[in-house]
C-alpha positions, 0 to 999 in steps of 0.5 A, a space after each residue: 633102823 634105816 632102810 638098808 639095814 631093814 632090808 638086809 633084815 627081812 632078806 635073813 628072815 625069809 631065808 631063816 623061815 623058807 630054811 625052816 619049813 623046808 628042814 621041817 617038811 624033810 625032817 619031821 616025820 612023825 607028830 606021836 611025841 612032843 620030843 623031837 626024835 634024835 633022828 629028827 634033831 640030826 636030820 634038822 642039823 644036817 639039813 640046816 648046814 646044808 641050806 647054810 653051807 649053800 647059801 654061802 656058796 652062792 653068796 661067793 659066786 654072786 660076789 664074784 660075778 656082781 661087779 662083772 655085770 654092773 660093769 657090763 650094764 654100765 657099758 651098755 649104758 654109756 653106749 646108749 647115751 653115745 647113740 643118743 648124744 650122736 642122734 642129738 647132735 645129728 638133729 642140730 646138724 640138720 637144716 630145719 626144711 621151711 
């Protein structure tokens, strides 16, 4: 497994278990019975869909919005190396004082 794929793999494991323990947290309300309640299935399922459901939506925001701000870091960066190629160029420019 290389490492992009570990990655991507340890990201859906911490959101599966954040998931998990806060669905439970909300849903689990009662430890009287081994069963889960049909409340607590529902309550589970619907929690689920909702962290799912949200996490796909701030997926397709980050998607959108990624590219606008690699650009933007490039430009800042290209604008660094100018000022810093001019400072250079500067440097070269001026006599040395003996």
């Amino acid at each position: 497994m290389d490492a992009l794929q570990l990655r991507n793999f340890k990201d859906f494991l911490l959101l599966y278990n954040q998931m998990s323990e806060m669905c439970f947290k909300k849903c689990a309300n009662t430890f009287l019975s081994r069963q889960v309640t049909s409340d607590e299935d529902l309550c589970v399922n619907n929690c689920a869909l909702k962290y799912i459901h949200a996490n796909h939506k701030i997926m397709e925001i980050f998607m959108e919005v990624q590219p606008m701000m690699v650009r933007k870091r490039m430009e800042e960066i290209n604008a660094q190396q100018s000022t810093l190629e001019a400072q250079n160029q500067q440097i070269k420019v001026e006599p040395n004082p003996q």
